[in-house]
C-alpha positions, 0 to 999 in steps of 0.5 A, spaced: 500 500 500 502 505 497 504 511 503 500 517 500 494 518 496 495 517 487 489 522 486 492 529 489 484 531 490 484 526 495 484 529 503 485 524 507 488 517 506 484 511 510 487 505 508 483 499 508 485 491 509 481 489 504 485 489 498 490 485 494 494 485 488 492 485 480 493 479 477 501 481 474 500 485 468 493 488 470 491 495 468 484 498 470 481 499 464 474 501 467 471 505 472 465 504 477 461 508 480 457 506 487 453 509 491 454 508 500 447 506 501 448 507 508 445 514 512 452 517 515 458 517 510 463 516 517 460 509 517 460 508 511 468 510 511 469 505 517 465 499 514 470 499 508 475 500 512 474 494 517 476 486 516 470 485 518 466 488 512 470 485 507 469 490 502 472 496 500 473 502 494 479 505 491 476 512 493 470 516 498 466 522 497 463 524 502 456 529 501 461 536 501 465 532 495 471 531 500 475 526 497 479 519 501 483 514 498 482 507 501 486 502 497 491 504 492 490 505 484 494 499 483 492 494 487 485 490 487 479 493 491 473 489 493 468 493 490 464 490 485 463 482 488 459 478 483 459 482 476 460 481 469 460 485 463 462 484 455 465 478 457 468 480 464 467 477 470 472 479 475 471 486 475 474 488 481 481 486 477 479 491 471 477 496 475 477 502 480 471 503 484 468 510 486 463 510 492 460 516 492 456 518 500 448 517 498 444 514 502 440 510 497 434 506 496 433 505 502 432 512 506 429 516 501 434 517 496 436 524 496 439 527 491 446 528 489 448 535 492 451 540 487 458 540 490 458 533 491 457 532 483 463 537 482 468 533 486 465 526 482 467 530 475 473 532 477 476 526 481 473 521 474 477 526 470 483 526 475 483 517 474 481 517 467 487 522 465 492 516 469 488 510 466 485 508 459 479 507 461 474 509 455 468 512 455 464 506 454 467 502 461 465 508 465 460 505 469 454 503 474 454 498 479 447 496 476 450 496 470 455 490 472 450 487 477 442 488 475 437 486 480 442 485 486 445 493 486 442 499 484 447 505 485 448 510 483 441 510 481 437 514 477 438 520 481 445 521 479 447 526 474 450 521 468 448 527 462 453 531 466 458 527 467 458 526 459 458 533 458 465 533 462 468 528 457 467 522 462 463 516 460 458 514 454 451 517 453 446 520 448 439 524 450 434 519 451 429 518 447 423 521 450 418 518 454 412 516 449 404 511 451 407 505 448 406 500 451 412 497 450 415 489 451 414 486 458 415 480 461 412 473 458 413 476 451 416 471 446 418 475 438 424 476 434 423 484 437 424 482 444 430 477 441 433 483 438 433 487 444 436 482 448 442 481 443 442 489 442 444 489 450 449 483 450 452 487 444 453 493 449 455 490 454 450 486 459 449 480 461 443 477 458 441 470 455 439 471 448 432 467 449 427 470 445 424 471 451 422 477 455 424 472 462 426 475 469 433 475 467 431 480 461 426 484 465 432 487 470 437 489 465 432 493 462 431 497 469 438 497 470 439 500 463 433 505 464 437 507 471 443 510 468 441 511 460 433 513 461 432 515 467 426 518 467 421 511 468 424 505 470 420 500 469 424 494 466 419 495 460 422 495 454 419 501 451 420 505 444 424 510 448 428 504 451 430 501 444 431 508 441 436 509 446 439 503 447 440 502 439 442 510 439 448 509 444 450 503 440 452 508 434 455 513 439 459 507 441 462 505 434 463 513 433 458 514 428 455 521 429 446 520 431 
């Protein structure tokens, strides 16, 4: 463990036990965001930094965007736990975790404060200028763990970050009346949605089948790219996103 954070932002250094190193010749090439989910960010910071917990993070924010290193950038933090995307399965090896102070889901859910989200942004920019993390792997526990996490959750200000250069995103298509697909739907239309999914990145079956599986990597995809109804139905607006972060993706101009 290093002596001193990697990140000038970071105010403190709270070291954390939880950690060991990357597999020799692992470079962190993506970037998870979460949320605390706990209602004091102090008790946030000393479960990650207990033995007990047998979870940590590279770094904390706290709700006046304060920054502490916990476990150096080039060692594996345990952060992601059983999770996968575009193939990964070992995403505490591929990645550096950001645990952002919120008390989630479970108590209220408030909203990122204004101040907090500045030190978000500056502290990706900071890792993203040390790292090649490309903007595609700048992503939510949700995304790598649907139906188990939902942070940071539809709160968190995404568009924003995207604005500053840090991670992928498009404007969602807007909410229509559609109906959308849902669960026990078996067509070629649902198929497609599952192989465009798979395709970005997710980890979901190409069945045919609108199953449970199907339905929660929907509502992960609506939490971070639409948020403004999370449902897990695949609506028009779903799809449109979805097909339009693909292009973006690839580089081509929507």
């Amino acid at each position: 463990m290093t002596a001193a954070p990697d990140s000038k932002l970071a105010a403190h250094w709270v070291p954390s036990p939880n950690f060991e190193p990357r597999p020799e010749g692992r470079k962190p090439d993506t970037l998870i965001l979460h949320y605390t989910g706990m209602e004091a960010c102090d008790a946030a910071r000393d479960w990650l930094a207990s033995e007990e917990s047998k979870v940590s993070a590279h770094y904390l924010l706290d709700e006046a965007g304060v920054v502490t290193q916990m476990v150096a950038e080039s060692e594996r933090a345990w952060h992601a736990g059983q999770s996968y995307w575009a193939g990964e399965t070992d995403l505490n090896s591929a990645s550096i975790g950001i645990e952002i102070h919120n008390p989630g889901h479970d108590f209220d859910y408030p909203p990122f404060p204004e101040v907090q989200m500045q030190a978000v942004e500056a502290l990706c920019l900071d890792i993203l200028g040390r790292h090649a993390i490309p903007k595609e792997r700048v992503l939510a526990h949700s995304d790598i763990a649907p139906g188990r996490k939902r942070d940071p959750g539809e709160r968190f200000d995404w568009a924003r970050l995207a604005r500053a250069g840090i991670g992928l995103w498009t404007e969602p298509v807007p909410l229509g009346d559609d109906a959308g697909l849902g669960l026990g739907d078996e067509s070629e239309a649902v198929a497609e949605l599952q192989r465009d999914l798979r395709d970005f990145g997710y980890g979901v079956e190409d069945t045919s089948t609108y199953g449970r599986g199907t339905e929660i990597v929907v509502e992960a995809f609506q939490r971070h790219y639409r948020p403004a109804r999370v449902d897990g139905r695949a609506d028009r607006s779903t799809r449109e996103t979805l097909k339009r972060l693909l292009i973006v993706r690839s580089g081509a101009v929507v």
